[in-house]
C-alpha positions in Angstrom: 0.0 0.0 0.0 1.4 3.3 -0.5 1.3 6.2 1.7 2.5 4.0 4.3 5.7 4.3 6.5 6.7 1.1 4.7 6.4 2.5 1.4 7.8 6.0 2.3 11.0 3.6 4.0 11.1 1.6 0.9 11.0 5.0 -1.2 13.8 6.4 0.2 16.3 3.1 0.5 16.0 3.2 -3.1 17.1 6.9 -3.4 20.0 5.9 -0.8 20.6 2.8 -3.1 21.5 4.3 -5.9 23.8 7.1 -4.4 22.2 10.5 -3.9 23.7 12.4 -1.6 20.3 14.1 1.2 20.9 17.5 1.9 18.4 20.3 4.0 17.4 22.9 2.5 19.6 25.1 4.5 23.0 22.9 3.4 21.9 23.1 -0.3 21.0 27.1 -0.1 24.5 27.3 1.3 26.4 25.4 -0.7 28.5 27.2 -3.7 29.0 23.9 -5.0 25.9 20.7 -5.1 26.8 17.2 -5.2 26.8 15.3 -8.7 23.6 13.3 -7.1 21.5 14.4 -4.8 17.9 14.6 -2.9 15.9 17.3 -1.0 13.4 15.8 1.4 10.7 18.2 2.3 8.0 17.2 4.9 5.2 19.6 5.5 3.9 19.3 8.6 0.5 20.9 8.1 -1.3 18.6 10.5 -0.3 15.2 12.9 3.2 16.2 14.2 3.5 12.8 15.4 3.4 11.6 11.8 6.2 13.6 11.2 8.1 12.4 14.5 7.9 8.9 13.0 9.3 9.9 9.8 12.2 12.1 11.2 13.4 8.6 13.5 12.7 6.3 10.3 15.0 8.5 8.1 18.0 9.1 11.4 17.7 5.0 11.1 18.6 5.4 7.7 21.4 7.9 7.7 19.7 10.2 5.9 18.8 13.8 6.9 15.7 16.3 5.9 14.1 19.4 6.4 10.6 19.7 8.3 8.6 22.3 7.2 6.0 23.2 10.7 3.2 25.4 10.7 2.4 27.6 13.6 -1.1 26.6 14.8 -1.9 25.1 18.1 -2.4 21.3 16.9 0.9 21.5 14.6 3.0 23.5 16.3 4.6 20.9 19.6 7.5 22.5 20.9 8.3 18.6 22.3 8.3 17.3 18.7 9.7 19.8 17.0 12.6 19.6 19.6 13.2 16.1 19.3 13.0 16.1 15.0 16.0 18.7 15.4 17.7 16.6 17.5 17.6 13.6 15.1 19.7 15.6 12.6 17.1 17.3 10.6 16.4 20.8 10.2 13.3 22.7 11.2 11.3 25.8 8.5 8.8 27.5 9.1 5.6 26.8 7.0 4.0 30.2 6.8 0.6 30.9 6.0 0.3 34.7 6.8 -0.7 36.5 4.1 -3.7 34.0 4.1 -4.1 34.7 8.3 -4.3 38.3 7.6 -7.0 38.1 4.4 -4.7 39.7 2.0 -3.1 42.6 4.5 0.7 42.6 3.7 1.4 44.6 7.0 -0.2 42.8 9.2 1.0 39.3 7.4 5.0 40.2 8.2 4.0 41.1 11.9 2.3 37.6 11.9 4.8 36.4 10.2 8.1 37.9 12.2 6.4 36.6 15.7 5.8 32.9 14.4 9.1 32.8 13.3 10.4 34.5 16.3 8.4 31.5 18.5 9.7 28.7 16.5 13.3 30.1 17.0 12.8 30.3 20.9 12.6 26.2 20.0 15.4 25.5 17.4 17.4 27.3 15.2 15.3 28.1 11.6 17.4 29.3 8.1 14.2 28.7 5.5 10.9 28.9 5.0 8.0 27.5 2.7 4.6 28.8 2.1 1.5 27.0 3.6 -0.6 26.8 -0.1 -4.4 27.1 2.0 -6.0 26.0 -1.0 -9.6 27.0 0.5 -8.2 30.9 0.3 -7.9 32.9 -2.7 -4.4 33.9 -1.5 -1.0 33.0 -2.4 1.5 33.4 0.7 4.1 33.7 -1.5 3.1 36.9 -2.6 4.5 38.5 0.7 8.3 38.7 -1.2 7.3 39.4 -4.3 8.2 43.4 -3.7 12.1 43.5 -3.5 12.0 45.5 -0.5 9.9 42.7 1.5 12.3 40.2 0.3 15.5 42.4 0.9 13.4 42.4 4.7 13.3 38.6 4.4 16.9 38.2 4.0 18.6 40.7 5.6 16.3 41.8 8.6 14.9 38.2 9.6 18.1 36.6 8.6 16.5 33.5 6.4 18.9 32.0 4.0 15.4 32.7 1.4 12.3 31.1 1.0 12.4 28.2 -0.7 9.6 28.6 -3.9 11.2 31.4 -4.7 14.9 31.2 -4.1 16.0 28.3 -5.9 15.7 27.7 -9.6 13.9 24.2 -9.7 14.3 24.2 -13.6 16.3 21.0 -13.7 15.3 19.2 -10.6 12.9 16.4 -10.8 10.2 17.8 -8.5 7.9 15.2 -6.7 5.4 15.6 -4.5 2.1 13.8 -3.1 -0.1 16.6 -2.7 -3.6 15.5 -3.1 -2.4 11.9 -2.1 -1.4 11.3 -5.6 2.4 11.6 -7.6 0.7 13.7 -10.6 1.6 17.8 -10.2 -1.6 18.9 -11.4 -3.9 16.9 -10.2 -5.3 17.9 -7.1 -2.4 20.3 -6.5 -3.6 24.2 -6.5 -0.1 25.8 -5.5 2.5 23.4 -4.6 3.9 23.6 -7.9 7.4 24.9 -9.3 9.0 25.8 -12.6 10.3 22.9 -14.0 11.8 21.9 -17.5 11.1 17.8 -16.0 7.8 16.3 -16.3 7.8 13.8 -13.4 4.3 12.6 -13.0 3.4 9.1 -12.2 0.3 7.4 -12.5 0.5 5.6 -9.1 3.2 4.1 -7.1 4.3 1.4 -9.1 5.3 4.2 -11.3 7.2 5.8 -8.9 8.7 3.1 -7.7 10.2 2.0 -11.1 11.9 5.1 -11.4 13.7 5.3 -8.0 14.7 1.8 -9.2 16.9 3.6 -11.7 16.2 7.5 -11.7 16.9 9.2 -14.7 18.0 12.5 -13.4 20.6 13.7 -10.6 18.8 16.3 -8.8 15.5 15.5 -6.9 13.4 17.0 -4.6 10.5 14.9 -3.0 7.8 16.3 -1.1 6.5 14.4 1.5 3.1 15.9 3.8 3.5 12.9 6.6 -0.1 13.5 7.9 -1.0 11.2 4.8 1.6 8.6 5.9 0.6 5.7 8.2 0.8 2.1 8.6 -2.3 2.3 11.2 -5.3 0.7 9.0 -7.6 3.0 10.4 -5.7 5.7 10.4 -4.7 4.9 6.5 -8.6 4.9 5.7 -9.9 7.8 7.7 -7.2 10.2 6.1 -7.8 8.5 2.7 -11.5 9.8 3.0 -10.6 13.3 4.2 -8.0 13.8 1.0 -10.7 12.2 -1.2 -13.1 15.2 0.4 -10.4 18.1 0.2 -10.1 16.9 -3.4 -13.5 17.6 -4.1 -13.6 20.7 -2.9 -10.4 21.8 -4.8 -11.9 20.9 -8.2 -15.2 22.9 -7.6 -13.4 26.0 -6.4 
């Protein structure tokens, strides 16, 4: 089955197989030279830290390291877990949402914005951040950089290595993600989307799993949301129904 811890285990052994080298975000937005082969595992944690706890000690079993992406709302945000992820190796972003928390008001979305990054950093260190897409909401967080003096702000004032749609040219990395619990960009998938020369859709798992067998290109980034990800049965089910419902709604708005 996919979507499961097994699969996500057996995913990533196959990257590690074939010799790509894991970096964070913050190592790669750092480096002045990348690796000949290599991965970028981004978890957003938009709900069920725990999920993500699981995946953080499967992956420091593995040797491998990654960059969770947590949003700053009371049933995400656990100060515990998000200590004890950083601790296994991997780093800690912030998954923003403000423009959307502040209906559209750029002002008031950087004050949200610089005090949930300020609380997250009272926790662990943080050097990137990601957009939150809120699909249900007509706006797109990322929007909040897209004047040069908010993003000269970003960089220099709140001392953030960038934020990761917009700082990095994705136009030769394989980009794959399982938003709306499926490995096909546009289905489903309102805004986690980036430039890319690659097509990298799959049909379903057996897809995907063909070409980690053998990938065809040397720079990936695979997107992970580990609420979806569970080897509980009832667990699996309930959150297959709630994507199955979230879909829905997507494709009529």
């Amino acid at each position: 089955m996919d979507f499961t811890l097994s699969a996500y285990r057996d995913y990533v052994s196959l990257l590690a197989e074939n010799e790509y080298s894991f970096l964070t975000y913050q190592q790669f937005m750092g480096l002045s030279s990348k690796p000949k082969k290599y991965c970028l595992i981004r978890h957003d944690v938009d709900r069920k830290p725990k999920n993500a706890l699981k995946m953080a000690v499967l992956e420091q079993e593995l040797g491998i390291c990654s960059t969770y992406y947590f949003r700053m709302k009371p049933r995400t945000f656990n100060k515990e877990i998000v200590d004890k992820i950083s601790k296994l190796g991997h780093e800690i972003g912030y998954h923003y949402e403000s423009l959307s928390d502040a209906r559209g008001d750029t002002n008031e979305a950087i004050k949200d914005f610089e005090k949930n990054l300020n609380k997250l950093r009272m926790v662990v260190p943080v050097a990137t951040c990601s957009m939150h897409g809120r699909p249900l909401l007509p706006y797109d967080n990322r929007d909040l950089w897209k004047t040069e003096e908010n993003h000269n702000y970003l960089v220099r004032d709140l001392n953030l290595l960038g934020e990761i749609y917009l700082d990095i040219d994705y136009s030769n990395i394989a980009y794959i993600n399982d938003t709306g619990r499926n490995w096909t960009s546009g289905k489903a998938n309102k805004r986690d989307r980036v430039f890319s020369n690659i097509n990298i859709d799959f049909k379903n798992s057996f897809e995907l799993r063909n070409y980690l067998l053998n990938p065809t290109h040397n720079e990936i980034v695979f997107q992970i949301h580990p609420e979806r990800w569970s080897d509980n049965q009832i667990e699996w089910h309930i959150q297959n129904l709630k994507d199955m419902v979230i879909n829905t709604i997507k494709k009529f708005l």
